[in-house]
C-alpha positions as CSV (number, residue, x, y, z in Angstrom):
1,X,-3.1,24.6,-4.9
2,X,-2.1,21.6,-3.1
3,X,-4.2,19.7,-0.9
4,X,-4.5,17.4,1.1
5,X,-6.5,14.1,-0.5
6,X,-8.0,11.3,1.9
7,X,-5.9,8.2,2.6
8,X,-9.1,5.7,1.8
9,X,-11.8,6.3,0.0
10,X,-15.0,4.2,0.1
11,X,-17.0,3.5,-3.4
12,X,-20.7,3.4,-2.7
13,X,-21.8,3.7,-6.1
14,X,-21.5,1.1,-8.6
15,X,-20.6,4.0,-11.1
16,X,-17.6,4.7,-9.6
17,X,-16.6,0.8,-9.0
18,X,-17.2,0.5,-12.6
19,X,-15.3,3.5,-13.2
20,X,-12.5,1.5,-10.7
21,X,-12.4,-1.3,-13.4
22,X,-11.0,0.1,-16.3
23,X,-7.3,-1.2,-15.9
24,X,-6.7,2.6,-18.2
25,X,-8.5,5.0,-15.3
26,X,-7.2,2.8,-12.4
27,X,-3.5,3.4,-13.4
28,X,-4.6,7.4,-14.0
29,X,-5.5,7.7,-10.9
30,X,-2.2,6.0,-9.1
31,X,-0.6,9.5,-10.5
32,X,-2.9,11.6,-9.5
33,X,-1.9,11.8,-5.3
34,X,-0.6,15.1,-6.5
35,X,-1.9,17.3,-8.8
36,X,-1.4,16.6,-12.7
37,X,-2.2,18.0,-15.4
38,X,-3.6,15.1,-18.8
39,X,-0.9,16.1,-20.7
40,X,1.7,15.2,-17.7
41,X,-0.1,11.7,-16.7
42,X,-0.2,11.4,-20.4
43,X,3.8,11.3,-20.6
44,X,3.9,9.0,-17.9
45,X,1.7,6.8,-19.6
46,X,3.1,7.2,-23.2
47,X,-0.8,7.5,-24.0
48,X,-2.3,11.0,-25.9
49,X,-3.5,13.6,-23.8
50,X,-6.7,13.9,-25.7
51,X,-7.2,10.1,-24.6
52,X,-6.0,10.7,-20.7
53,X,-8.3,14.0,-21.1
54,X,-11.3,11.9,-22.1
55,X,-11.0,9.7,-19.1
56,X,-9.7,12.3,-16.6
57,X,-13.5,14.0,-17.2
58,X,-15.2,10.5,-17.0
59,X,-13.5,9.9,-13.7
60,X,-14.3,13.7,-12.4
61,X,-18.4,13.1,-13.9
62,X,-18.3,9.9,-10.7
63,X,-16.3,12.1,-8.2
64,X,-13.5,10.1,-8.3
65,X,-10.8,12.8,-9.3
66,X,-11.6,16.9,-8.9
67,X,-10.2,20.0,-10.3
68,X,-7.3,21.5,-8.8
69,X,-7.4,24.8,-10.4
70,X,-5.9,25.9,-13.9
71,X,-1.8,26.8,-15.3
72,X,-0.9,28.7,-17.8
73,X,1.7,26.7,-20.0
74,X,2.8,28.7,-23.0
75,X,-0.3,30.1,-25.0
76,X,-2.3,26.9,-23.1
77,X,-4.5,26.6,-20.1
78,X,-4.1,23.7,-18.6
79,X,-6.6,22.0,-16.1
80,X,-5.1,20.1,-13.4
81,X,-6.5,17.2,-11.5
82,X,-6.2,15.0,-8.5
83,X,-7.4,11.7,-6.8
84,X,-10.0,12.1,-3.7
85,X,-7.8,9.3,-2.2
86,X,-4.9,7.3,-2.1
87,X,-6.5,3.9,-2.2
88,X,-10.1,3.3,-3.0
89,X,-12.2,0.3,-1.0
90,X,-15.2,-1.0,-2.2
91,X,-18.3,-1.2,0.1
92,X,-19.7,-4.4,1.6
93,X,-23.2,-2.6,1.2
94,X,-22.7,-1.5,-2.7
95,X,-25.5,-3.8,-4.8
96,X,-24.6,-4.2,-8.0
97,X,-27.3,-4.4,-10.9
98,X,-27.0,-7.0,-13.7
99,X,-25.7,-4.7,-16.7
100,X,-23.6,-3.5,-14.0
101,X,-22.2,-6.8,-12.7
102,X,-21.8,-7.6,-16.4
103,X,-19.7,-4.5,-17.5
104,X,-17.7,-4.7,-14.7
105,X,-17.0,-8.6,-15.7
106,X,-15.9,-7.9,-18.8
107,X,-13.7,-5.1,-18.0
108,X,-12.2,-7.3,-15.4
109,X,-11.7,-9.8,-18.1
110,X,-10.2,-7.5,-20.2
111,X,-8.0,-6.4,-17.4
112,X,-7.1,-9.8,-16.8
113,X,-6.1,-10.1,-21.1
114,X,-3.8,-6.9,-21.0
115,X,-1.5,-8.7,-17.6
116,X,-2.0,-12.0,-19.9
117,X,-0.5,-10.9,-22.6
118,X,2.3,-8.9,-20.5
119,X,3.1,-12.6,-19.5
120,X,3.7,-14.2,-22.3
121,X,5.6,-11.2,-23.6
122,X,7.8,-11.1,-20.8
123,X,8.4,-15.0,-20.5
124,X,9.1,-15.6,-24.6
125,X,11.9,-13.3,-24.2
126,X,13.0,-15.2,-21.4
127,X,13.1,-18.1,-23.3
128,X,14.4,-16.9,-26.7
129,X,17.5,-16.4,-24.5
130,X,17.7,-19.8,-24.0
131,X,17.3,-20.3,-27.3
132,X,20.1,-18.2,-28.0
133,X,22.2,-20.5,-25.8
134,X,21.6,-23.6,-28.0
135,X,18.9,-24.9,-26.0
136,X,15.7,-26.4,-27.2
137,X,12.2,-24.6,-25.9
138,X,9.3,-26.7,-27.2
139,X,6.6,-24.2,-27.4
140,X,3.0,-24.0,-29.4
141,X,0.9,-21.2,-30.8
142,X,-2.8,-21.2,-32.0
143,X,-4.6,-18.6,-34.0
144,X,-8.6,-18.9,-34.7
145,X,-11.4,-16.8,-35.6
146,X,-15.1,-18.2,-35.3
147,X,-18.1,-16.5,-35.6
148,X,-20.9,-15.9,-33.3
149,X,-24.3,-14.6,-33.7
150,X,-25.4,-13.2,-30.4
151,X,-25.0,-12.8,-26.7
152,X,-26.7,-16.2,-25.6
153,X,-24.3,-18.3,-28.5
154,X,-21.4,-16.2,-27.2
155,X,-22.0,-17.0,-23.5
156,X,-22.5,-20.8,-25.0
157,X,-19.3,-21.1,-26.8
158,X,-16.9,-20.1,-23.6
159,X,-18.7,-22.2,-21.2
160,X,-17.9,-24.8,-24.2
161,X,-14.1,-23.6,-24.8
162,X,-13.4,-24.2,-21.1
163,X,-15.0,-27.2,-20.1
164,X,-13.2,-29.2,-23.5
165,X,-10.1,-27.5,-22.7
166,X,-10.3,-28.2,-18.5
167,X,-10.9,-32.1,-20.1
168,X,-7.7,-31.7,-22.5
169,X,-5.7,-30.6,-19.2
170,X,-6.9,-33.4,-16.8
171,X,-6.3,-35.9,-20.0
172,X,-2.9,-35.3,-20.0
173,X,-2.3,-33.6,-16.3
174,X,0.6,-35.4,-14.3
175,X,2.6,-34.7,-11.6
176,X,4.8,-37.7,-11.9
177,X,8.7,-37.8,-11.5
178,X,10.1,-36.6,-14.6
179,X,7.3,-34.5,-15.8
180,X,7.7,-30.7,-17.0
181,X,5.0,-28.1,-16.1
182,X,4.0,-25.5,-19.1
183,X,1.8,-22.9,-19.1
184,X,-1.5,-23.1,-20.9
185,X,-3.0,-19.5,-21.7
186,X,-6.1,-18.8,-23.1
187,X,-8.0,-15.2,-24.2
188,X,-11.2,-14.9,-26.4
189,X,-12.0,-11.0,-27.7
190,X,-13.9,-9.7,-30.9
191,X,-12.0,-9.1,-33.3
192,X,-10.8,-5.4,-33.5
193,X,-10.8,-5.4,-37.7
194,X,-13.7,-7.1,-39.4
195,X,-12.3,-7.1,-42.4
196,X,-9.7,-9.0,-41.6
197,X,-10.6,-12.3,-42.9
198,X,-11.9,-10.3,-46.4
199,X,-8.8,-12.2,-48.3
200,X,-10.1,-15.6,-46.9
């Protein structure tokens, strides 16, 4: 049943780079060098097996994982699966069409949100410990809806946020003697629950 899986692997097809993007089928396939079963990568990942099942089939649909055969686990058959390689490349020939560039931008951005938000987790805690020393952290949070009507006023309002907010940072950017750095983070996403502003 084992086998042996290529050390690199080079994606042609912008199916499989796109496939590559989604931070959730990246991380399935660093624990698939052996093979796995979705409801063992599904432990590792504290994720559902129906969910790590889902993607496991997109990822075998672009040929990035295959079947390794079936077990028997109690009264269930369970499929296993493993990576064609250990680390994936992308080619310098691979031409990318627009809807393709743009789905892969935005799950890069997204990527981008989840390790965001990772950060501020882990440096808060690192700084409600000082707190807990009796020291003082200033610190400030911001939370705003707006709504947007379609792709081209979308597109138009985060070329907006970012220019006014690069002219808010070299407003008040210094490096002089005395001054404190802090980190500015930003993220814009739709909002997961349109009802959400129903009470408003």
């Amino acid at each position: 049943m084992k086998q042996q899986i290529r050390e690199t692997y080079v994606v042609e097809s912008p199916e499989q780079a796109s496939a590559l993007m989604n931070p959730l089928r990246a991380e399935i396939l660093s624990h698939l060098k052996e093979p796995a079963s979705a409801t063992e990568v599904a432990k590792l990942l504290r994720e559902t097996p129906q969910r790590i099942n889902y993607h496991l089939k997109a990822l075998e649909k672009v040929g990035l994982v295959q079947r390794m055969g079936t077990r028997q686990v109690r009264n269930l058959v369970e499929v296993l699966y493993q990576s064609v390689a250990r680390t994936f490349l992308l080619s310098e020939a691979l031409s990318y069409g627009k809807n393709t560039l743009k789905k892969m931008k935005d799950q890069g951005s997204l990527l981008h949100l989840i390790h965001t938000s990772e950060r501020i987790k882990k440096d808060a805690l690192a700084l409600m410990e000082q707190v807990d020393q009796n020291e003082t952290v200033p610190s400030a949070s911001l939370h705003m809806q707006v709504y947007l009507q379609d792709e081209a006023e979308r597109q138009q309002f985060v070329q907006d946020y970012v220019e006014l907010v690069k002219q808010l940072i070299s407003k008040y950017q210094t490096k002089a003697s005395g001054s404190h750095p802090y980190q500015v983070l930003l993220a814009v996403y739709p909002d997961l629950d349109p009802r959400s502003d129903e009470s408003e």
